[in-house]
C-alpha positions as CSV (number, residue, x, y, z in Angstrom):
1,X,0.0,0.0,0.0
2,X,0.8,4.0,-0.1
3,X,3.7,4.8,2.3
4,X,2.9,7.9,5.0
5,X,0.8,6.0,7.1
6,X,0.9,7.8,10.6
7,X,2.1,6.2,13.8
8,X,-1.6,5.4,15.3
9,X,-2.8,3.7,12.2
10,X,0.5,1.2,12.8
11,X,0.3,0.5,16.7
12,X,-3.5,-0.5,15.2
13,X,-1.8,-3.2,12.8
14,X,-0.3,-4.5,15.4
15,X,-2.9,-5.6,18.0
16,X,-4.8,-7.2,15.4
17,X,-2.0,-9.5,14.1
18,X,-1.7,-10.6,17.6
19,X,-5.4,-11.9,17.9
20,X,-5.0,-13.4,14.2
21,X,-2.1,-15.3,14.7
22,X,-4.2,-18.8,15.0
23,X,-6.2,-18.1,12.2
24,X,-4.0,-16.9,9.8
25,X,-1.4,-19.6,10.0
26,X,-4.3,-22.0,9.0
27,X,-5.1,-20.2,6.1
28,X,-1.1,-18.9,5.1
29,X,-0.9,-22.8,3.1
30,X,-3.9,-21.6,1.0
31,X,-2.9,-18.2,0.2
32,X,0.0,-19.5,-1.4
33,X,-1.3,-22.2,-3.4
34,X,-3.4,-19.2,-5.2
35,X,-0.2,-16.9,-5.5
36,X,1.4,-19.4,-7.8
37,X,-1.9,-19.9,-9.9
38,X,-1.9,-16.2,-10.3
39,X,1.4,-16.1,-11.4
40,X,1.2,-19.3,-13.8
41,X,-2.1,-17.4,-15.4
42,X,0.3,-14.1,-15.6
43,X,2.8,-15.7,-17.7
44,X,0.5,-17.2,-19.8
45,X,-1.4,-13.8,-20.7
46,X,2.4,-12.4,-21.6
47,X,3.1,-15.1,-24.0
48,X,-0.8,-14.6,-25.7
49,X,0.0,-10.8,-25.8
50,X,3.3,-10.4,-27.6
51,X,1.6,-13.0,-30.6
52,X,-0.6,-10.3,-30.8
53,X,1.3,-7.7,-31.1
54,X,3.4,-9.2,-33.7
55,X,0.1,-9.6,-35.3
56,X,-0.7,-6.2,-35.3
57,X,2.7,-4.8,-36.9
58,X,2.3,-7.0,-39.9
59,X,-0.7,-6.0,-40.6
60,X,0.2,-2.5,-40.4
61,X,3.2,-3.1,-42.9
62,X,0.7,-4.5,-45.1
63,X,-1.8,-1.3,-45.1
64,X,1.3,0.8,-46.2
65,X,1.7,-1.1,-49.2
66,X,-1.7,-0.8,-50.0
């Protein structure tokens, strides 16, 4: 998130990781399985993008000629 957060808004962040610690442990294994689907689905969408750009210059070069 945005940096210059004040000093209350922190001491805040703190209490509450202190009553989540049970529940977040539980659900830390989950979290992660979906972090590396997100990033398998990001590389994909690269590799679909760049075809189509290469797409999209040939067909400019062919206008041109036109």
């Amino acid at each position: 998130g945005g940096g210059g957060g004040t000093k209350k808004k922190k001491k805040k962040k703190k209490k509450k990781i202190k009553k989540n610690k049970k529940k977040k442990k539980k659900n830390n294994k989950k979290k992660k399985k979906k972090k590396k689907k997100k990033l398998n689905l990001k590389k994909k969408k690269k590799k679909k993008k760049k075809k189509k750009y290469l797409l999209k210059k040939k067909k400019k070069k062919k206008k041109k000629k036109k």
